[in-house]
VOPAGU-2260 file (C-alpha; in pm, 1 decimal, decimal comma):
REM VOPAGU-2260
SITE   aa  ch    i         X         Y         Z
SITE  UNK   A    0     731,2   17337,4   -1742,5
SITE  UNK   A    1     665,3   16983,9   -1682,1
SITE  UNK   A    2     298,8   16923,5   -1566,8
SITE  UNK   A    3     269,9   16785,4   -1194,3
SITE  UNK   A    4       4,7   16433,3   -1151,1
SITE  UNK   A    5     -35,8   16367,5    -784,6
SITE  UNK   A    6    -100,2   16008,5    -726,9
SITE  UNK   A    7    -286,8   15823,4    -438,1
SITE  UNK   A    8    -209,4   15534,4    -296,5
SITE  UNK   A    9     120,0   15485,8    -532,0
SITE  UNK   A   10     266,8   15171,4    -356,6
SITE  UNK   A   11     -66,9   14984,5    -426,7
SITE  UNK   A   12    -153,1   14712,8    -667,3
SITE  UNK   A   13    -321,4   14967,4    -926,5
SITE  UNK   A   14     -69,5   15233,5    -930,0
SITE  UNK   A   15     219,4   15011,1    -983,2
SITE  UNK   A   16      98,2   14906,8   -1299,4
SITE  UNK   A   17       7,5   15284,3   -1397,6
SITE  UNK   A   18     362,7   15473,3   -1264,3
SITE  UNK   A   19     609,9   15300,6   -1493,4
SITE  UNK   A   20     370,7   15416,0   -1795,2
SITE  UNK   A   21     407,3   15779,4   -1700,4
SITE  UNK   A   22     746,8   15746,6   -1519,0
SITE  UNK   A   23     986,8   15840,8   -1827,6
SITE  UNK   A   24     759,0   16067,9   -1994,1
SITE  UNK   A   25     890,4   16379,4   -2013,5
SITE  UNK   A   26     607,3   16608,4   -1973,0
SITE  UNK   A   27     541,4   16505,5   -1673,8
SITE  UNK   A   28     653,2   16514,5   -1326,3
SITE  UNK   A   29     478,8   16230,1   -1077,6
SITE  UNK   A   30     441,7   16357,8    -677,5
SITE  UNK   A   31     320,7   16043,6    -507,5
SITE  UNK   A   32     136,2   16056,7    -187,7
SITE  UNK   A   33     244,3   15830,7      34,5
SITE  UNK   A   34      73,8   15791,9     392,6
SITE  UNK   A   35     416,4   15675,0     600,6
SITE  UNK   A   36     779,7   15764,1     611,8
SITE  UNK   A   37     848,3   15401,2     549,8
SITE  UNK   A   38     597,8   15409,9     256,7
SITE  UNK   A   39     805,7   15726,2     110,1
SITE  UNK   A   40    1101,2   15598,3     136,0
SITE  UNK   A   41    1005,0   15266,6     -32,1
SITE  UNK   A   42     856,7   15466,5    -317,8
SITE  UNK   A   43    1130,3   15750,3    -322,4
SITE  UNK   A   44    1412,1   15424,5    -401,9
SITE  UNK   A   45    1158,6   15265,3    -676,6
SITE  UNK   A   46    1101,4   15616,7    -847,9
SITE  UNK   A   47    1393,5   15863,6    -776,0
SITE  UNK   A   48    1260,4   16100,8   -1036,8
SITE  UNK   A   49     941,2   16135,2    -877,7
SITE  UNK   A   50     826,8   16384,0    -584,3
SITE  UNK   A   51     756,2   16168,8    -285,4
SITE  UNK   A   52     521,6   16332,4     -54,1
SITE  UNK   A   53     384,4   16183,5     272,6
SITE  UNK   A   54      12,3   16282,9     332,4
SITE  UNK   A   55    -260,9   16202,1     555,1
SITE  UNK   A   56    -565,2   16225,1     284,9
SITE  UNK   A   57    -809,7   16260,1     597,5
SITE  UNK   A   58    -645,5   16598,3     672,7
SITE  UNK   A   59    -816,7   16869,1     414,6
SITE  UNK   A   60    -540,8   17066,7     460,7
SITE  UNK   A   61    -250,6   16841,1     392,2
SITE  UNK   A   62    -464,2   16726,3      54,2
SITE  UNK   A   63    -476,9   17109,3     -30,9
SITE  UNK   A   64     -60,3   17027,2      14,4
SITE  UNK   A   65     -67,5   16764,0    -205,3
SITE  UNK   A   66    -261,8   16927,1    -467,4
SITE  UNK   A   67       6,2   17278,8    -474,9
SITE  UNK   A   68      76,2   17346,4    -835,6
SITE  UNK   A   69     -84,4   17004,5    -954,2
SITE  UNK   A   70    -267,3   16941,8   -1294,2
SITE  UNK   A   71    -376,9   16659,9   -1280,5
SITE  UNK   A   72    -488,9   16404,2    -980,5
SITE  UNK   A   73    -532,3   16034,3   -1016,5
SITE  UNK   A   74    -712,4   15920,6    -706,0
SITE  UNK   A   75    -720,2   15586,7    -576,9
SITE  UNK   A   76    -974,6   15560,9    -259,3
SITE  UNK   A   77    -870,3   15285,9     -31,4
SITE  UNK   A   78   -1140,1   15014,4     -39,9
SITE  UNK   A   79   -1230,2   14846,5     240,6
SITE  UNK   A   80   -1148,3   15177,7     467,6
SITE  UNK   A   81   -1389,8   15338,3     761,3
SITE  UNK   A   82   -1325,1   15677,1     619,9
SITE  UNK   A   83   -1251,0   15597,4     234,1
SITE  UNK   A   84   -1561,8   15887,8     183,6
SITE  UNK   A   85   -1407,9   16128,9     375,0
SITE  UNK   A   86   -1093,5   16114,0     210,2
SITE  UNK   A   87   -1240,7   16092,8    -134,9
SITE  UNK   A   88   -1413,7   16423,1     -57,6
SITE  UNK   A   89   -1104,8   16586,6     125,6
SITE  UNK   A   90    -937,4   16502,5    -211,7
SITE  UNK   A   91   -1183,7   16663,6    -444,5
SITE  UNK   A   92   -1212,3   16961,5    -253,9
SITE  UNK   A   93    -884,1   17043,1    -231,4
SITE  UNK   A   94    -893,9   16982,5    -594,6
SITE  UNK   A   95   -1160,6   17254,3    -638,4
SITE  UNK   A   96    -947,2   17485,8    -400,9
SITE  UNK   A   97    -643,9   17485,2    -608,8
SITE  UNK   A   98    -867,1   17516,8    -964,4
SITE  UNK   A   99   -1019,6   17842,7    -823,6
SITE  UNK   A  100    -657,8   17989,7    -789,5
SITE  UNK   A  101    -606,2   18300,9    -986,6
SITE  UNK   A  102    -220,2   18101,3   -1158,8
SITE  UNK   A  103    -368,0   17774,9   -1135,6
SITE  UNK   A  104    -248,5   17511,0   -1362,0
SITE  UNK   A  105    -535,0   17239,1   -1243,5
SITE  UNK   A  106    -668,7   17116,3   -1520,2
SITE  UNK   A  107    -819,6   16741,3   -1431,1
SITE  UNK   A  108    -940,5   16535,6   -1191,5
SITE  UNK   A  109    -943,8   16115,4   -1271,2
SITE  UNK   A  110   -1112,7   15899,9   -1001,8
SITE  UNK   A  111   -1018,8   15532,2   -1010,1
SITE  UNK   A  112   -1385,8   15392,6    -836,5
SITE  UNK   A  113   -1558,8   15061,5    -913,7
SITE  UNK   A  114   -1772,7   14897,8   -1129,6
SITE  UNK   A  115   -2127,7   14914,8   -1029,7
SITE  UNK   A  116   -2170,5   15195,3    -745,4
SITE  UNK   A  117   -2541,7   15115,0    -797,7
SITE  UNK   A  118   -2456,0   14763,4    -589,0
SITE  UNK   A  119   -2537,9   14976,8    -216,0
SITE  UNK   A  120   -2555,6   14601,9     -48,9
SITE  UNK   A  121   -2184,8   14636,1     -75,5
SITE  UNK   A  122   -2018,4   14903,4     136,7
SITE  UNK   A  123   -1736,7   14977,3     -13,9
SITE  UNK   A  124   -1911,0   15039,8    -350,2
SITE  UNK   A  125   -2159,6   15284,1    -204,1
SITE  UNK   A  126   -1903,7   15486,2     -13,4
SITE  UNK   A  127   -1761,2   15502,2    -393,9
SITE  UNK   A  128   -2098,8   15616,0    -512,6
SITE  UNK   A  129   -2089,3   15966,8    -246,5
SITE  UNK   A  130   -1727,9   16040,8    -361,0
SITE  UNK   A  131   -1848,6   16046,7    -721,5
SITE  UNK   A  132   -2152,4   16211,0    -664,4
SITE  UNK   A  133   -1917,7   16533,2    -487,2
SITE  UNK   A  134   -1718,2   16490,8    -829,5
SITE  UNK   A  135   -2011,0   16513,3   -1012,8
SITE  UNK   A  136   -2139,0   16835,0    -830,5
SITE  UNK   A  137   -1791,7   16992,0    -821,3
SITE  UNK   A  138   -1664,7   17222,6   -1106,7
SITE  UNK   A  139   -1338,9   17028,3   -1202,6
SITE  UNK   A  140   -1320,7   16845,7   -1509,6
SITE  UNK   A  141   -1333,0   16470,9   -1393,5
SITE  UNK   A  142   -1331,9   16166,1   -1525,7
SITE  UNK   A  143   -1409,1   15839,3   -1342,8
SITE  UNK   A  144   -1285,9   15479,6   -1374,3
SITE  UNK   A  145   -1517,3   15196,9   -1293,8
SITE  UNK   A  146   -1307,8   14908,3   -1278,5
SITE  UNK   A  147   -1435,7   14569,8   -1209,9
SITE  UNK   A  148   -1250,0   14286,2    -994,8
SITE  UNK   A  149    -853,6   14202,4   -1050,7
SITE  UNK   A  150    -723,6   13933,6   -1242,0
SITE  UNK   A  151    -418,2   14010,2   -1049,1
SITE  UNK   A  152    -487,4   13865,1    -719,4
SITE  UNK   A  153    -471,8   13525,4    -899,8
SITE  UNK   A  154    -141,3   13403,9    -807,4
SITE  UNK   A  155     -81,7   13129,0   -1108,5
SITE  UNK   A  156     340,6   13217,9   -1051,8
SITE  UNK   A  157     305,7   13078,6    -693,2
SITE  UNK   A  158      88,2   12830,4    -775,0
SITE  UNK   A  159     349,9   12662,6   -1044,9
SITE  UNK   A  160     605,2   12667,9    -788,0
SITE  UNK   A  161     399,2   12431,2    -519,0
SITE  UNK   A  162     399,4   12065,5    -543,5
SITE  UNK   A  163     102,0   12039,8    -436,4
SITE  UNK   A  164    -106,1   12378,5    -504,8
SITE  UNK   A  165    -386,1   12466,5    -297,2
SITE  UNK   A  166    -574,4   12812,4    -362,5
SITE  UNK   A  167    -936,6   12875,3    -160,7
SITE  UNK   A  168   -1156,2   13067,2    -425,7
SITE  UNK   A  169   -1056,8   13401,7    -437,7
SITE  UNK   A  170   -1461,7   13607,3    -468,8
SITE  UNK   A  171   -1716,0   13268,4    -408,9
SITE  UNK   A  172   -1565,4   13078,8     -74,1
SITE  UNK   A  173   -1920,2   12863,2    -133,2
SITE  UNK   A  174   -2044,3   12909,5    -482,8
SITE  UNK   A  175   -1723,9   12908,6    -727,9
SITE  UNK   A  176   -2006,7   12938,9    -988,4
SITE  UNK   A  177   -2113,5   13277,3    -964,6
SITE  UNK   A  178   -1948,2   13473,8   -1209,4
SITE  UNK   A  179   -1794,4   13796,8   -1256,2
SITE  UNK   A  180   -1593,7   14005,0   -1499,7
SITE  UNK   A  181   -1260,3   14083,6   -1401,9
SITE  UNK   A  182    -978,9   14311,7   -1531,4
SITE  UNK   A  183    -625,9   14292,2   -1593,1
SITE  UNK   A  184    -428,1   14556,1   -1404,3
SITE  UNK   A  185    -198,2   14583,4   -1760,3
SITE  UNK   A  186    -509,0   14715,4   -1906,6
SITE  UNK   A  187    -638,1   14973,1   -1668,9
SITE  UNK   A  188    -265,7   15095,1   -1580,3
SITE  UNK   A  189    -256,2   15182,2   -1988,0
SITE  UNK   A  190    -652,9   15321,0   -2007,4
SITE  UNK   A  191    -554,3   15537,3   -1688,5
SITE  UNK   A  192    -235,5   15643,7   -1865,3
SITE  UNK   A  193    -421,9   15744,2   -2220,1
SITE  UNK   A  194    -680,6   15904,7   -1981,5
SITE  UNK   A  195    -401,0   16111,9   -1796,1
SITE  UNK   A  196    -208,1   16219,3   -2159,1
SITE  UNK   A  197    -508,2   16290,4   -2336,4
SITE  UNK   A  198    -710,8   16495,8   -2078,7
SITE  UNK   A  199    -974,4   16693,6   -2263,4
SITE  UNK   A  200   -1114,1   16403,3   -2452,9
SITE  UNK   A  201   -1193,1   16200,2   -2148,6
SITE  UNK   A  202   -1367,4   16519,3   -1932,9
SITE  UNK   A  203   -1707,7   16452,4   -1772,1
SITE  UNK   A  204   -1664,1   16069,6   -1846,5
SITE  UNK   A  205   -1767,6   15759,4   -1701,4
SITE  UNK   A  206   -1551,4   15421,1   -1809,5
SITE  UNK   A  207   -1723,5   15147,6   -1681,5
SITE  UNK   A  208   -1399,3   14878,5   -1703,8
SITE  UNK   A  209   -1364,1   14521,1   -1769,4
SITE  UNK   A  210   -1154,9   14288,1   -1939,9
SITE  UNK   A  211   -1374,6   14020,8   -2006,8
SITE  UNK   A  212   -1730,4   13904,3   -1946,2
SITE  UNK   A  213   -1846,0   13736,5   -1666,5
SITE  UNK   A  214   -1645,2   13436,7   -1529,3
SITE  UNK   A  215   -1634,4   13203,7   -1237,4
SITE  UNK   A  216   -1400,5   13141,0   -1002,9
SITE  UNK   A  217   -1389,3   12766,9   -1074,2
SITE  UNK   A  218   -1325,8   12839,8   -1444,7
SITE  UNK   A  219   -1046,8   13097,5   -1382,3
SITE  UNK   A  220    -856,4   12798,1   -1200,5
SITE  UNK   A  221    -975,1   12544,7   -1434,0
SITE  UNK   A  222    -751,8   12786,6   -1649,8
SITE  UNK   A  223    -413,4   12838,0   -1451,1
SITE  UNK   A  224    -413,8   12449,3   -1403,7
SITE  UNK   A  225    -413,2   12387,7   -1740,3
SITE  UNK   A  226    -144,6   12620,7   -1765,9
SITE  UNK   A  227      81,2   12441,9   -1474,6
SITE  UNK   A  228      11,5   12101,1   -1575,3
SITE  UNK   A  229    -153,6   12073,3   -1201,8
SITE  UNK   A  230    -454,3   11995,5   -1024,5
SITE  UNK   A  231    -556,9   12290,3    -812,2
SITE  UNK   A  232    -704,3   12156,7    -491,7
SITE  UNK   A  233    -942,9   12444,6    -367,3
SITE  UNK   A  234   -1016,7   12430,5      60,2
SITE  UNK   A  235   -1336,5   12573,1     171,0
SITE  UNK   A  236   -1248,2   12804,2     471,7
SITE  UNK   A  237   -1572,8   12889,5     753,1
SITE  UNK   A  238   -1695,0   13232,5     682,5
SITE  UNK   A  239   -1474,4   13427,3     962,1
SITE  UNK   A  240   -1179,5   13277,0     785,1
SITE  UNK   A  241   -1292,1   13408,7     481,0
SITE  UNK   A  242   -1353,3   13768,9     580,3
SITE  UNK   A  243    -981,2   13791,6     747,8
SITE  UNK   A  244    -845,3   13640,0     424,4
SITE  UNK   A  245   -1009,1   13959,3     215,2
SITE  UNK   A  246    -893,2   14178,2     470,5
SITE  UNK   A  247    -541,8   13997,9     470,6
SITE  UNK   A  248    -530,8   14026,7      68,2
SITE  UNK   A  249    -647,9   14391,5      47,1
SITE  UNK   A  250    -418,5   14505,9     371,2
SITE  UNK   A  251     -73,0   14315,2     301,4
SITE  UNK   A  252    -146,2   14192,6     -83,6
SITE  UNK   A  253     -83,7   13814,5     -44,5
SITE  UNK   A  254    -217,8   13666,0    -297,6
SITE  UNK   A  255    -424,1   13374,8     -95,3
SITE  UNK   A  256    -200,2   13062,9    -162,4
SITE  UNK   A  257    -309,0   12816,7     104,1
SITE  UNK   A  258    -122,8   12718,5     330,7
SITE  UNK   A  259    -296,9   12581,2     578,9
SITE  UNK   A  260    -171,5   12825,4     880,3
SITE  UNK   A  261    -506,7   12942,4    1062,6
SITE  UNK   A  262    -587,4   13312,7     907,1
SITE  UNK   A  263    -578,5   13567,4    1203,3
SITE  UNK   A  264    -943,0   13695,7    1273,7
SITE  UNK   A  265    -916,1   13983,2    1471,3
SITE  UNK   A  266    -959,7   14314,5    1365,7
SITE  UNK   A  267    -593,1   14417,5    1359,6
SITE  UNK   A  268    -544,8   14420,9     980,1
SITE  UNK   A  269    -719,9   14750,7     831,4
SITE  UNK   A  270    -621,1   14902,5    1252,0
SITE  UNK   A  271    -194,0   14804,4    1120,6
SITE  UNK   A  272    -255,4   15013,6     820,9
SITE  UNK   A  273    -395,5   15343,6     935,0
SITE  UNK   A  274    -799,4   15281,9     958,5
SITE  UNK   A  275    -845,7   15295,8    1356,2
SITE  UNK   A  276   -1208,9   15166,9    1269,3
SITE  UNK   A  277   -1167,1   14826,6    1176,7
SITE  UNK   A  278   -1466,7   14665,5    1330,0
SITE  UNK   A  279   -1656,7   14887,7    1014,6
SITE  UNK   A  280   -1370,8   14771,4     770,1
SITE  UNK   A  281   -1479,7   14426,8     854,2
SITE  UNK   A  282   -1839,9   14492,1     850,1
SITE  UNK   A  283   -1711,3   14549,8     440,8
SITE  UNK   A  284   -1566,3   14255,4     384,6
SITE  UNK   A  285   -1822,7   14053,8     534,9
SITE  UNK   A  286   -2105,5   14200,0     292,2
SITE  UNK   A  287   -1813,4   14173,3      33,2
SITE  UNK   A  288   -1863,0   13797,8     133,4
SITE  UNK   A  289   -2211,9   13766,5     133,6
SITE  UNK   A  290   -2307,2   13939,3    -201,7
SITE  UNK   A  291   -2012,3   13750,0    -403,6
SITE  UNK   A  292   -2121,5   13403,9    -352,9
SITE  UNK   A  293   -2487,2   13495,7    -448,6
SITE  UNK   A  294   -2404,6   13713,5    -715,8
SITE  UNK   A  295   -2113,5   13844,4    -969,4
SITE  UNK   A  296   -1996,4   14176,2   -1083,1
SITE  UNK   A  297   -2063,1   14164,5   -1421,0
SITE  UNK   A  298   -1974,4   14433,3   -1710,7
SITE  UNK   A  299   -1883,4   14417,7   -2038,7
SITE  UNK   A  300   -1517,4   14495,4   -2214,0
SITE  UNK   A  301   -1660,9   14684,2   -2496,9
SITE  UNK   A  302   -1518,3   15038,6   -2328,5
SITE  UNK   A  303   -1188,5   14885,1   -2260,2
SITE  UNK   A  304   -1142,8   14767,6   -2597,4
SITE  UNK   A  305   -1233,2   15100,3   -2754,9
SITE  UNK   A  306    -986,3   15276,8   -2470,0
SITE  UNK   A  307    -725,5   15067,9   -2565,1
SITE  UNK   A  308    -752,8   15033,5   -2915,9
SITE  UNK   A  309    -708,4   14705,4   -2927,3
SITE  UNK   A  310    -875,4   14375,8   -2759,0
SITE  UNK   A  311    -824,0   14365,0   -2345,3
SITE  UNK   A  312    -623,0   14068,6   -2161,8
SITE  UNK   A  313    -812,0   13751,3   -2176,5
SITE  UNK   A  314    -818,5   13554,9   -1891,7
SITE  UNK   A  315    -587,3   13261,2   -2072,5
SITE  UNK   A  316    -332,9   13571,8   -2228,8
SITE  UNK   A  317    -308,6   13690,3   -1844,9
SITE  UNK   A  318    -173,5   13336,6   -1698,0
SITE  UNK   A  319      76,7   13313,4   -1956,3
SITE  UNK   A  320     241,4   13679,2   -1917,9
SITE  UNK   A  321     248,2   13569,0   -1560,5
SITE  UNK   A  322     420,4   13239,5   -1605,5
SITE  UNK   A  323     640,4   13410,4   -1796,3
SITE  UNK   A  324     739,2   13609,2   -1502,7
């Protein structure tokens, strides 16, 4: 019997690194949770093996749904959401419902949070920090994630394709010097999927997650230029601008080429995509704001590298695979 993973949040950045990796293997069967009928259908064409389920994760009882038969759960909490601790807790406890019943196959529970809960000036971080405290308290074998910031949202294949390529800093809008350590979304899609196949090894585990030491935002683009044989002309945008564009990137996933088309900054991004509390969404991403361009996110690849069993994505390794396309 193959063994079931439910999957948060499938259609996101994360997870579509993460579901081709366990797609085709055989011992398992993927049910992704998705939170609209357009989402499922979107998801159900991409992975027509899969078991496409649409949930609302701040129901308990559709989570307990989700989790029928499971083994294993990989949970993605949606940052930058009013009620991401609600629906972090929803999930575990449904988790601990269906390990306490008397056929249950539940066997694991992975939680994909962030790198350095500790940081409670930012929001999102400590609502991470009360979901993994109810996973540390629970009975379920867990096993959390801490990744750091995404490499990804660097968009060097856009950037090639402009004449005349303009990005605004993607963490410091007014000090591109701060740095931080960032991850490759190739490298926690296959730690997540050794995590997932392994199981027992990684129980009661904490993987703080980067892919390189600290860098700045200014070096990161000093990088892709080099790469497109361009100048990178960087805009400063006012501070309002700045909070819709994090809101923008999180809630549609543009990747923050500029255009120069004024960035909408009312609250109807996080309100579009199911949060009806976006004035608190946006108290997040202004903090978000605030702490980055005073100070970095900063972690070390050493538990990476031993995850992976080989040396994580380099900053310079990353812009070529994307050029590559």
């Amino acid at each position: 019997m193959q063994e079931i993973i439910v999957i948060t949040c499938p259609g996101g950045r994360q997870c579509s690194h993460l579901i081709p990796l366990l797609y085709n293997n055989s011992r398992f069967k993927l049910r992704l949770a998705a939170h609209t009928t357009e989402s499922a259908s979107r998801l159900q064409t991409t992975y027509p093996k899969a078991e496409v389920q649409t949930c609302d994760t701040t129901s308990i009882e559709e989570c307990r749904k989700l989790l029928n038969n499971a083994t294993s759960v990989y949970h993605v909490g949606p940052s930058l959401h009013s009620r991401e601790i609600e629906i972090g807790i929803n999930m575990i406890d449904a988790a601990v419902a269906e390990s306490q019943r008397p056929d249950t196959n539940f066997k694991h529970f992975v939680y994909s949070s962030v790198l350095g809960t500790q940081h409670r000036n930012l929001m999102q971080h400590d609502h991470k920090s009360r979901v993994e405290e109810r996973l540390l308290l629970s009975p379920l074998n867990f096993t959390i994630l801490q990744p750091t910031n995404f490499m990804d949202v660097y968009p060097p294949a856009a950037l090639s394709k402009t004449e005349d390529p303009s990005i605004e800093y993607v963490w410091n809008i007014y000090n591109p010097n701060v740095a931080n350590s960032l991850i490759a979304l190739r490298d926690l899609a296959e730690a997540a999927a050794r995590v997932l196949d392994e199981q027992e090894p990684h129980y009661f585990a904490q993987y703080p997650l980067c892919s390189t030491l600290p860098i700045s935002d200014a070096d990161v683009i000093k990088v892709i230029g080099k790469h497109i044989g361009k100048e990178i002309k960087v805009p400063t945008p006012t501070f309002e601008e700045g909070v819709s564009k994090v809101l923008k990137l999180l809630y549609t996933g543009e990747s923050g080429v500029y255009s120069g088309d004024h960035v909408d900054s009312d609250l109807r991004w996080p309100a579009s995509h199911g949060d009806l509390r976006p004035d608190i969404t946006r108290d997040e991403a202004e903090r978000l704001i605030l702490f980055y361009n005073r100070r970095g996110l900063k972690g070390n690849p050493s538990v990476l590298r031993w995850l992976l069993g080989r040396e994580p994505t380099t900053v310079d390794e990353w812009v070529k695979i994307q050029l590559k396309g």
